[in-house]
C-alpha positions as a Python dict, from the first residue, in 0.01 Angstrom:
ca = {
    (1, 'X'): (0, 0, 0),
    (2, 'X'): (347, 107, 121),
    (3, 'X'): (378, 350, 383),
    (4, 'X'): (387, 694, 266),
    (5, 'X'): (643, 960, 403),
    (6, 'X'): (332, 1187, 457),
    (7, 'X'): (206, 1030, 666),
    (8, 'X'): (146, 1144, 1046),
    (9, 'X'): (303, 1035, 1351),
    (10, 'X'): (-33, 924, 1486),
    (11, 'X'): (-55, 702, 1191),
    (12, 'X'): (282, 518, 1304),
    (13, 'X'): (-40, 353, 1584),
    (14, 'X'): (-209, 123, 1324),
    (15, 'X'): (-112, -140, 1101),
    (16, 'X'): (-254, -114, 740),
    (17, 'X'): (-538, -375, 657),
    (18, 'X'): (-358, -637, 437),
    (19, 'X'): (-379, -559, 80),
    (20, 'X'): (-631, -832, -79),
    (21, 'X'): (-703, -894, -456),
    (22, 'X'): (-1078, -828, -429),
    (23, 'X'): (-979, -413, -282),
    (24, 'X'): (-1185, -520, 33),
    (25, 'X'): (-906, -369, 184),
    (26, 'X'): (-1011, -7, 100),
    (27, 'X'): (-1236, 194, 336),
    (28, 'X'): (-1512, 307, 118),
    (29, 'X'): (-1394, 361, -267),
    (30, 'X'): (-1077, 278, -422),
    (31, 'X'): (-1002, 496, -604),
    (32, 'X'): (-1009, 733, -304),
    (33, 'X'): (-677, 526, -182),
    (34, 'X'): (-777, 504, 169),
    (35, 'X'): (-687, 136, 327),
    (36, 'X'): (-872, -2, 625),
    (37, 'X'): (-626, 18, 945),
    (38, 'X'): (-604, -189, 1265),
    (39, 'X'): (-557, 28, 1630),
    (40, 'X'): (-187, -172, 1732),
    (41, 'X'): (-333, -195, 2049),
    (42, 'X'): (-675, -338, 1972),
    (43, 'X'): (-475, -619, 1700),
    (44, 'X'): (-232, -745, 1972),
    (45, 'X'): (-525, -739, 2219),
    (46, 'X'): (-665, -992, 1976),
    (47, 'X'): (-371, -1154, 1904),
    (48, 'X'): (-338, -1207, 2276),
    (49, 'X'): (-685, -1312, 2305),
    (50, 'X'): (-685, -1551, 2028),
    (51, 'X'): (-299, -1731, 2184),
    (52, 'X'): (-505, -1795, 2544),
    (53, 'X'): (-817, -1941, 2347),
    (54, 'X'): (-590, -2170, 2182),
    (55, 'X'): (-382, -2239, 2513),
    (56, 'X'): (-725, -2343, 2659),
    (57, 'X'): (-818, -2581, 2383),
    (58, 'X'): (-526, -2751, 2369),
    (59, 'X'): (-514, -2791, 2769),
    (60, 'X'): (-930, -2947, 2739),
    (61, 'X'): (-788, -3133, 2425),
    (62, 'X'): (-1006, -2991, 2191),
    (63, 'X'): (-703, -2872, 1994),
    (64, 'X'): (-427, -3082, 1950),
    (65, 'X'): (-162, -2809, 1875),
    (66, 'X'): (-165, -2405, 1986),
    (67, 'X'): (-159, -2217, 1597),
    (68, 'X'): (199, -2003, 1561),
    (69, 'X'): (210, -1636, 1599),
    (70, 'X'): (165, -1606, 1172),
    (71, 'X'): (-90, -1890, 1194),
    (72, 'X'): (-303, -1675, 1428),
    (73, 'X'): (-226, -1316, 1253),
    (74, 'X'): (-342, -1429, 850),
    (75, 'X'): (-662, -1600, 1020),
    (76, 'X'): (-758, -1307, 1255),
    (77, 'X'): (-719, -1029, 941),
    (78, 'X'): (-935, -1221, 697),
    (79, 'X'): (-1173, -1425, 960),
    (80, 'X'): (-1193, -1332, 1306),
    (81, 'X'): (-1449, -1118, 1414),
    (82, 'X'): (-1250, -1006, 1753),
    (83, 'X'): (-1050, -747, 1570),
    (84, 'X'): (-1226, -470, 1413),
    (85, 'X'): (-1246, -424, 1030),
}
């Protein structure tokens, strides 16, 4: 969903939920238009999160490779239970 020029300034503090075929990215019903949001502060607290975890991995060679920045952002919106939903 694009950003809407009505929105609030307070609103410019979240990203919107990615927009998925299946509408899971609607809070509650869609045709209420409302899209799940992540807190900026909470996501890059992830994302943050989820780089050291990586950087760890690689270092006890469980992981051969740290994932990219994009890598780390599509898995943690559709899998990864460390940002909220």
């Amino acid at each position: 969903m694009p950003p809407s020029s009505k929105r609030s300034w307070s609103r410019n503090l979240f990203y919107d939920h990615p927009v998925r075929d299946d509408a899971s990215h609607f809070y509650g019903a869609q045709s209420a238009g409302k899209v799940k949001v992540y807190c900026i502060r909470c996501f890059e607290t992830g994302m943050a999160e989820l780089q050291r975890r990586d950087n760890d991995e690689v270092v006890a060679g469980t992981r051969q490779v740290a994932r990219t920045r994009d890598e780390l952002e599509l898995f943690s919106m559709f899998y990864c239970s460390i940002l909220p939903s």
